[in-house]
C-alpha positions as CSV (number, residue, x, y, z in Angstrom):
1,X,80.2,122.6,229.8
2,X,77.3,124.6,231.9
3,X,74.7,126.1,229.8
4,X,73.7,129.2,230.8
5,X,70.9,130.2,228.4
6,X,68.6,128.0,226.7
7,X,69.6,125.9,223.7
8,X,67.4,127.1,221.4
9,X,68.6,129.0,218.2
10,X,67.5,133.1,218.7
11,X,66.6,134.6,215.3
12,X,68.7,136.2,212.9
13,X,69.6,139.8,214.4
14,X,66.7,139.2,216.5
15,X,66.8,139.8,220.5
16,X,70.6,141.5,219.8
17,X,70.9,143.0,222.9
18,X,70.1,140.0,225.0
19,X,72.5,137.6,223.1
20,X,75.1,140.4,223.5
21,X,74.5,140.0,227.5
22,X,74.4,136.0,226.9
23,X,77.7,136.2,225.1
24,X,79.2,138.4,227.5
25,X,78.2,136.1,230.6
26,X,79.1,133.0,229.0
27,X,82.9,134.8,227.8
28,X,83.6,135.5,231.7
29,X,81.9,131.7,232.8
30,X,85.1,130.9,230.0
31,X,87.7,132.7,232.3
32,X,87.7,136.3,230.2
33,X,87.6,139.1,232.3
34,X,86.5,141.5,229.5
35,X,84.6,141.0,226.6
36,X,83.4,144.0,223.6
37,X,81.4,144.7,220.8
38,X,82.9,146.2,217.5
39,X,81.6,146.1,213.5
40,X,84.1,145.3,211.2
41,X,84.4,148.8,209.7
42,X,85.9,150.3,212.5
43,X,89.6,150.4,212.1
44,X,89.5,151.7,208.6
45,X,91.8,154.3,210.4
46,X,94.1,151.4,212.1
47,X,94.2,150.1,208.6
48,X,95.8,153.3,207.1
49,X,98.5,153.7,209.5
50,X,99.6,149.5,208.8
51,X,99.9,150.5,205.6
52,X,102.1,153.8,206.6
53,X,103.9,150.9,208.9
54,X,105.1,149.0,206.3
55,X,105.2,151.4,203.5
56,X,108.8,152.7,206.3
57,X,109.7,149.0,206.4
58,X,109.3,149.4,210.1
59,X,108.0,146.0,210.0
60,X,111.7,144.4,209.5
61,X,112.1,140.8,208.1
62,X,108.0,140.0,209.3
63,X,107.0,139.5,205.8
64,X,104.1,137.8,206.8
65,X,102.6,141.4,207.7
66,X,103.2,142.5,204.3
67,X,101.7,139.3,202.5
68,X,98.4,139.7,204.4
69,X,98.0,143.6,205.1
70,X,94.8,143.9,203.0
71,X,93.1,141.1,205.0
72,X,94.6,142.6,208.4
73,X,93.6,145.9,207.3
74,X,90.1,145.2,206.8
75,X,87.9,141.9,208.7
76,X,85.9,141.8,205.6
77,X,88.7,141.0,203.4
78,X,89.4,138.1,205.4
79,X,85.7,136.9,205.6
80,X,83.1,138.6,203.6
81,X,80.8,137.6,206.1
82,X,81.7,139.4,208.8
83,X,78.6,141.3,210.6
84,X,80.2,142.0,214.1
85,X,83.3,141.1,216.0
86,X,83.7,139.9,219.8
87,X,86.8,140.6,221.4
88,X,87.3,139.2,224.6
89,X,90.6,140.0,227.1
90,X,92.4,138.1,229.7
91,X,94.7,139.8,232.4
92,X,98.2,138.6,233.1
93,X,99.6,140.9,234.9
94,X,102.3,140.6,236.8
95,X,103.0,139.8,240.6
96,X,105.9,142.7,240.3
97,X,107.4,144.9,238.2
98,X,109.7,143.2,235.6
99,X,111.9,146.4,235.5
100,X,113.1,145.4,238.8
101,X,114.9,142.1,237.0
102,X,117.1,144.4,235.2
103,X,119.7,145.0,238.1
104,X,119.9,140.8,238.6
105,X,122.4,140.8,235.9
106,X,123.1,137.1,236.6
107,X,120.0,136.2,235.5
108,X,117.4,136.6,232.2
109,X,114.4,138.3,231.7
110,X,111.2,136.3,230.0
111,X,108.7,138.8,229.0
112,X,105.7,138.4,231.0
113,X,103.8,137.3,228.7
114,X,106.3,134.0,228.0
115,X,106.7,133.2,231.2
116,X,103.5,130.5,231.9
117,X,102.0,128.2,229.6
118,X,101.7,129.0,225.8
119,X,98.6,131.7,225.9
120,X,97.6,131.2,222.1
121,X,96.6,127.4,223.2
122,X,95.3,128.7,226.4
123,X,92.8,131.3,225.1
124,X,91.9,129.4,221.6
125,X,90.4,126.5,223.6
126,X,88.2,129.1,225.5
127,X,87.7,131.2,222.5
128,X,86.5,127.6,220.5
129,X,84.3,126.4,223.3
130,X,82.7,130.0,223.3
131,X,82.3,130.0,219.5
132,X,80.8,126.9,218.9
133,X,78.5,127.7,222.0
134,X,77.8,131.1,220.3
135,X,77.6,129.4,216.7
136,X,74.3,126.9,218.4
137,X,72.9,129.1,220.6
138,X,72.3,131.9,217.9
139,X,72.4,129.7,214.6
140,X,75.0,131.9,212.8
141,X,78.5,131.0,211.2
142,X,81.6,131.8,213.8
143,X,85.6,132.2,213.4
144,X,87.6,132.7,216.3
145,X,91.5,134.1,216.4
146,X,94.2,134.3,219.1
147,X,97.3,135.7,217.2
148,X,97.3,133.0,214.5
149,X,95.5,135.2,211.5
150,X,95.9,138.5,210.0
151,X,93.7,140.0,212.7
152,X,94.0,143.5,214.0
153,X,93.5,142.9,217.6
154,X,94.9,145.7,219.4
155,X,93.0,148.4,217.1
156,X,89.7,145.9,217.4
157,X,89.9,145.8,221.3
158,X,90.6,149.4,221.5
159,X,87.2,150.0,219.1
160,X,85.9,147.4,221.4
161,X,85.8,149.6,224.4
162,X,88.4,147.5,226.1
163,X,90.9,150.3,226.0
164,X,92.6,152.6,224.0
165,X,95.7,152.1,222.3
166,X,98.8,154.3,224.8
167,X,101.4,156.0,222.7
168,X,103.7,153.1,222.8
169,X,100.8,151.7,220.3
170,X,99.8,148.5,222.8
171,X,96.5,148.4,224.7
172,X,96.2,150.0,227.6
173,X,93.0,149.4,230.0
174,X,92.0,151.0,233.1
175,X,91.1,148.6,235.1
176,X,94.2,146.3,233.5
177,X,96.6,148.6,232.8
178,X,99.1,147.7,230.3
179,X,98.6,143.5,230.8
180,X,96.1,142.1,228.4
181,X,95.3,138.9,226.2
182,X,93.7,139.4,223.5
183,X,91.0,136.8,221.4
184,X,88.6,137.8,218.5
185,X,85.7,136.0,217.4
186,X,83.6,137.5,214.6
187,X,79.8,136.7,213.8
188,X,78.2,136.8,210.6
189,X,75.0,138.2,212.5
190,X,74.9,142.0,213.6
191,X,75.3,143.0,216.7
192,X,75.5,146.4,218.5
193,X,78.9,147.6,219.1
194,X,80.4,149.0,222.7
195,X,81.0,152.5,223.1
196,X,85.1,153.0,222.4
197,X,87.1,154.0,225.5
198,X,88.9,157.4,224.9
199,X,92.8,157.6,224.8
200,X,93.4,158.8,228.5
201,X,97.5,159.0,227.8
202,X,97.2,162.3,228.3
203,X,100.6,164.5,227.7
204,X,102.4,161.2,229.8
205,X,105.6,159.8,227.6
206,X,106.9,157.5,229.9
207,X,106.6,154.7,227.8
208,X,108.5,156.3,225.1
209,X,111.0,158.2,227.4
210,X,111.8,154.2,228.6
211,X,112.4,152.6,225.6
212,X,116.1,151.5,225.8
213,X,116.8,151.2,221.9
214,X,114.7,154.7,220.9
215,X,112.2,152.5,219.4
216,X,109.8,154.9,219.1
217,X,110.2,157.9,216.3
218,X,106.6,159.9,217.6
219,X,104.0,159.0,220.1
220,X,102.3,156.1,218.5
221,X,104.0,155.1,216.2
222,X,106.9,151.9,216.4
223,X,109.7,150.7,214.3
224,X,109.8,147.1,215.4
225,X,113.3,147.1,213.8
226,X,114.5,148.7,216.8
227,X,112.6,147.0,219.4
228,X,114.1,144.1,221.9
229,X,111.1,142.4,221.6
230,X,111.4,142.2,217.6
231,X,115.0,141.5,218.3
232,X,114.8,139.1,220.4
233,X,112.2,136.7,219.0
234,X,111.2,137.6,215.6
235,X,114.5,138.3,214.2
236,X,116.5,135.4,212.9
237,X,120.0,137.1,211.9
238,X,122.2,138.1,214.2
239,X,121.8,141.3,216.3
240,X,123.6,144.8,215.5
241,X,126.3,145.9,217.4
242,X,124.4,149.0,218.6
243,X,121.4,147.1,220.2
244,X,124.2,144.8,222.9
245,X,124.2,146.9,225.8
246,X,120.7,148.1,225.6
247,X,119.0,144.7,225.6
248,X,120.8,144.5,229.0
249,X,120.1,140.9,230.9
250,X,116.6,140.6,227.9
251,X,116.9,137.4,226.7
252,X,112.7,136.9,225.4
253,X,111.0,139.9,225.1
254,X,110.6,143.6,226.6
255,X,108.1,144.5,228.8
256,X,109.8,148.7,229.5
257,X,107.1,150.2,228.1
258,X,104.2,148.4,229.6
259,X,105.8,147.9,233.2
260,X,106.1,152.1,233.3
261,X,102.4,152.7,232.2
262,X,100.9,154.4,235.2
263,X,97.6,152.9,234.1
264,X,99.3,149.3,236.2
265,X,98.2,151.0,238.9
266,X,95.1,150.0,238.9
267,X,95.8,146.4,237.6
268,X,95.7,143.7,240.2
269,X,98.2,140.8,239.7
270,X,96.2,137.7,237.0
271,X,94.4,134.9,239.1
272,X,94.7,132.6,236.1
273,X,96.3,129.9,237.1
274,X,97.5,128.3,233.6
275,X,98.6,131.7,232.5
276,X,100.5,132.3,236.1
277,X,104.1,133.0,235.5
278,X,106.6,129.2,236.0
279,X,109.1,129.9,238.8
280,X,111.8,128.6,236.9
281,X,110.9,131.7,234.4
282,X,111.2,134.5,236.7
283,X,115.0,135.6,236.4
284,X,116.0,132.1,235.4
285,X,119.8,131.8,235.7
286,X,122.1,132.7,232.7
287,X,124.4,130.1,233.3
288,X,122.0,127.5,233.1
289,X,120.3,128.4,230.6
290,X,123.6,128.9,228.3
291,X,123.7,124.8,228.6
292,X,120.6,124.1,226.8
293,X,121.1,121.9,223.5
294,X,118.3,121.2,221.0
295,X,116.6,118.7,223.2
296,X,116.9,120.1,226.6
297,X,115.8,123.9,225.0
298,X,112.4,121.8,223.6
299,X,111.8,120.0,226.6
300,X,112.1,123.0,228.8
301,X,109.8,124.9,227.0
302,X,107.8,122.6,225.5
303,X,104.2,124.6,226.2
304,X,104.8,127.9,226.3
305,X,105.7,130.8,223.6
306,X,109.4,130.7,224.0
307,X,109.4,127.5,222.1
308,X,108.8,129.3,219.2
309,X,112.2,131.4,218.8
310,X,114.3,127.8,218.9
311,X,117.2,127.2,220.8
312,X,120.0,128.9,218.9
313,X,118.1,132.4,218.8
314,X,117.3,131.7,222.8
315,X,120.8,131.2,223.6
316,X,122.1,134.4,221.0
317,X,120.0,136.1,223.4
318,X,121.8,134.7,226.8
319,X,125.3,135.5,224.9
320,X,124.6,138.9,224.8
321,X,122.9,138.9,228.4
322,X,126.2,137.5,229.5
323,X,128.4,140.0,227.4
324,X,126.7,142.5,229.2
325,X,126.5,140.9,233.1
326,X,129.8,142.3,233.5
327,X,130.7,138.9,235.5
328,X,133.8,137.1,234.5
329,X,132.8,134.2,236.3
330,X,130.5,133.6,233.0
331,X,133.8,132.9,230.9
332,X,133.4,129.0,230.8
333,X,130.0,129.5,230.5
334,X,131.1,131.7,226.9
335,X,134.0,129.4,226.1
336,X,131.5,126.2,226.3
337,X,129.5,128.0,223.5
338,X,132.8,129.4,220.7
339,X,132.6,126.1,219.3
340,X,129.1,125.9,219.2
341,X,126.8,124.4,216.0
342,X,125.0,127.6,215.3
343,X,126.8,130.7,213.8
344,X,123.9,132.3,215.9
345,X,125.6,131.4,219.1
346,X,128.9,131.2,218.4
347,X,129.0,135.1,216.9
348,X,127.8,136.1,220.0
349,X,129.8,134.3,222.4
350,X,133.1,136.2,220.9
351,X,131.1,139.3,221.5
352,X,130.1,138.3,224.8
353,X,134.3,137.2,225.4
354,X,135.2,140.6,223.9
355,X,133.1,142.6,226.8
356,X,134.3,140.0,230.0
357,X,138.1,139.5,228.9
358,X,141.2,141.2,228.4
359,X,142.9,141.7,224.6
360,X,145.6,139.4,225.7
361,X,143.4,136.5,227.3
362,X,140.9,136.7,223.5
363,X,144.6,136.8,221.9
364,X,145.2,132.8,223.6
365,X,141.6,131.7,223.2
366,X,141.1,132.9,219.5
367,X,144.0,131.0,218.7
368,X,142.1,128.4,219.6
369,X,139.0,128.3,218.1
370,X,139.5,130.9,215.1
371,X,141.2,127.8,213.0
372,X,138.6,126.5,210.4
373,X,135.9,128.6,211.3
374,X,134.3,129.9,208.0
375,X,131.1,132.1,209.0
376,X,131.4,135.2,207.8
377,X,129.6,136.7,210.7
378,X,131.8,134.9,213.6
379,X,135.3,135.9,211.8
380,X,133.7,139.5,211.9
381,X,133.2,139.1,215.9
382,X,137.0,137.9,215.9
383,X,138.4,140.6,214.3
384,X,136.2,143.2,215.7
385,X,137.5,142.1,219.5
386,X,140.9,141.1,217.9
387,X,141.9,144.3,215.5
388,X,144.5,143.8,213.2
389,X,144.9,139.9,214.4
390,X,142.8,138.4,211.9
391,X,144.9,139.0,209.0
C-alpha cells in the first residue's frame, strides 16, 4: 500500500492538525470521498432521542437496538478510550432515479444500496487498512466500524460536518445528496473536530409527503414499524395486510425518501466500481426471481447485502410484488409457490392469488392445496380470500 507520510510515530496529541490532513489524504488515497472530525461527546442529543425511539417501540422486533442503546448512545460506553472519532463517507449514488422502477410492475426494486457488492465488506477492508495505517503512523490504539457495532453513524457523520441529518432522519450532504456510506473509526488520541454542517431542509417535506406507508409521525422522527425498508428486510413475520399495496413492486428496501431529496441534485452518479449497482439487480424480473430455492437465492447473492434477509423473506417480498403487478400472467408463477416449504411464502402467495384471480378460480385451486395445511397464518390468507369457505 503507498505511504504517503513518513512512518514514523508523531507524538501523543502532538502536530494534531497535520495528522488530521495526513488522515484525511490517506481516507480519499483509500477510495472515501469525505472524511470528518467529531469528539465522542457530541450526540449526547442523538442519544436522547434513541432512547425516546425505543421508549415508542418504534424500533419493532430490532432488539438488538434495545440490548446495546447505552453503548450506541454514547462512544465512550462502548470504549472508554475514545478521544476523537473519524468518519469517513462513500457515494453511491445512483445512475437514475429508483422511483422511476415503480411503474415496471413486472419487475422488483433492490434498494440502491443492495444492488452491488456487499458495502459493509467493501468499506471495512478500507476502513482496516486506514486504521492500522492510522494506528502506526501516530502510535495510538484504533477501532474501526461499518454497521457491525452499536455505533451511531448517521448522528456522528452529521456532527462530522458531512451533512446534516434531513427530516426523514438519514444523512443528507450537499455535494452527495441523500446517497452516502458511512465508516467510523475512533482514536484514543484527541483530535480537533470539523465544524458541523447546518440542517439546510428548510420548510421542504418531500421526503415525508412520499413516504408510502406514513412512516413518519413529525419531521424527524421514524417508526421503523411502518417502513418498507424495516418490512422488507428486518422483519421476520409475515407482513400486515395494510402495508400490500403500498410496498408496490419493493421487494429489498425503499429508497422514496432519499430519491425525492432535492439535495440529489447536486450528487453525481458513484464511480466506485465495486459498489456500482449489478445489472441483473436493476428491476430484476419477478418471475424469475419467484424460482429461487435455498441454493440458487445463496448463490445469486452470495456478496452482497440481500444475502442477509434469506430466501424465504426475499421471495415473501416478490409474492406481494406479484399480488400487486396486477398481471395474471404471474398465476403459475403464484401457484408454483402455494405448496411451498416456508409459511413465509406460502401465506403470501394466497394473498398474492386473492388480488390476480377470481373467487371462483381460488374456490378450485384452494381445494387443492388447503388439505393438510396447518399454519395458522396461511389458513388465515385462505379464508380471508375465501370467506365463509374455510369452515
Amino acid at each position: 500500500m503507498k505511504t504517503l507520510i513518513s512512518d514514523q510515530p508523531l507524538e501523543r496529541d502532538n502536530n494534531a492538525g497535520d495528522l488530521r490532513q495526513q488522515i484525511e489524504t490517506h481516507a480519499r488515497d483509500e477510495g472515501f470521498d469525505v472524511v470528518g472530525f467529531t469528539t465522542p461527546d457530541a450526540i449526547v442529543e442523538a442519544g436522547s432521542y434513541l432512547g425516546q425511539f425505543l421508549n415508542l417501540g418504534r424500533h419493532g422486533s430490532m432488539g438488538w437496538m434495545e440490548r446495546n442503546a447505552g453503548r450506541r448512545a454514547d462512544p465512550r460506553v462502548l470504549w472508554p478510550d475514545v478521544g476523537s472519532i473519524v468518519v469517513v463517507a462513500v457515494s453511491y449514488a445512483p445512475a437514475h432515479n429508483p422511483l422511476d422502477d415503480l411503474s415496471h410492475k413486472g419487475h422488483g426494486i433492490v434498494s440502491v444500496y443492495a444492488r452491488g457488492h456487499d458495502y459493509h465488506d467493501v468499506l471495512k477492508k478500507r476502513l482496516k487498512r486506514l486504521g492500522r495505517w492510522t494506528g502506526e503512523v501516530a502510535g495510538c490504539g484504533v477501532k474501526v466500524f461499518v454497521d457491525t457495532a452499536p455505533v451511531m453513524e448517521k448522528p456522528l457523520a452529521a456532527a462530522a460536518g458531512i451533512g446534516w441529518q434531513g427530516k426523514h432522519t438519514n444523512l443528507v450532504s450537499r455535494s452527495h445528496g441523500s446517497w452516502l456510506f458511512l465508516g467510523v473509526m475512533m482514536l484514543d488520541i484527541g483530535l480537533d473536530a470539523s465544524e458541523p454542517d447546518n440542517d439546510r431542509c428548510g420548510s421542504c417535506r418531500a421526503c415525508l409527503d412520499v413516504c408510502p406507508t406514513n412512516a413518519f409521525p413529525a419531521a424527524y422522527q421514524l417508526d421503523a414499524r411502518r417502513c418498507i425498508s424495516y418490512l422488507t428486510i428486518e422483519h421476520k413475520g409475515h407482513i400486515d395486510l395494510e402495508f400490500r399495496a403500498a410496498m408496490a413492486n419493493r421487494i429489498f428496501g425503499c429508497d422514496d425518501c432519499l430519491a425525492v431529496c432535492p439535495w440529489n441534485k447536486f450528487a453525481s452518479a458513484a464511480h466506485d466500481q465495486l459498489l456500482a449497482a449489478r445489472e441483473e439487480f436493476i428491476r430484476p424480473e419477478l418471475e424469475e426471481l419467484s424460482r429461487l430455492d435455498d441454493p440458487s437465492f445463496r448463490k445469486l447473492f452470495s456478496d452482497t447485502s440481500i444475502q442477509r434477509t434469506g430466501r424465504d423473506r426475499f421471495i415473501r417480498n416478490v409474492m406481494i410484488a406479484i399480488g400487486n403487478s396486477g398481471d395474471v400472467g404471474f398465476l403459475t408463477c403464484v401457484k408454483a409457490r402455494l405448496d411451498d416449504v416456508s409459511p413465509l411464502v406460502r401465506a403470501m402467495a394466497v394473498w398474492a392469488l386473492g388480488e390476480l384471480t377470481s373467487k371462483a378460480d381460488v374456490d378450485k385451486i384452494a381445494r387443492q392445496y388447503c388439505n393438510g395445511e396447518c399454519d395458522e397464518a396461511v389458513l388465515a390468507e385462505w379464508a380471508r380470500i375465501m370467506p365463509g369457505s374455510m369452515a
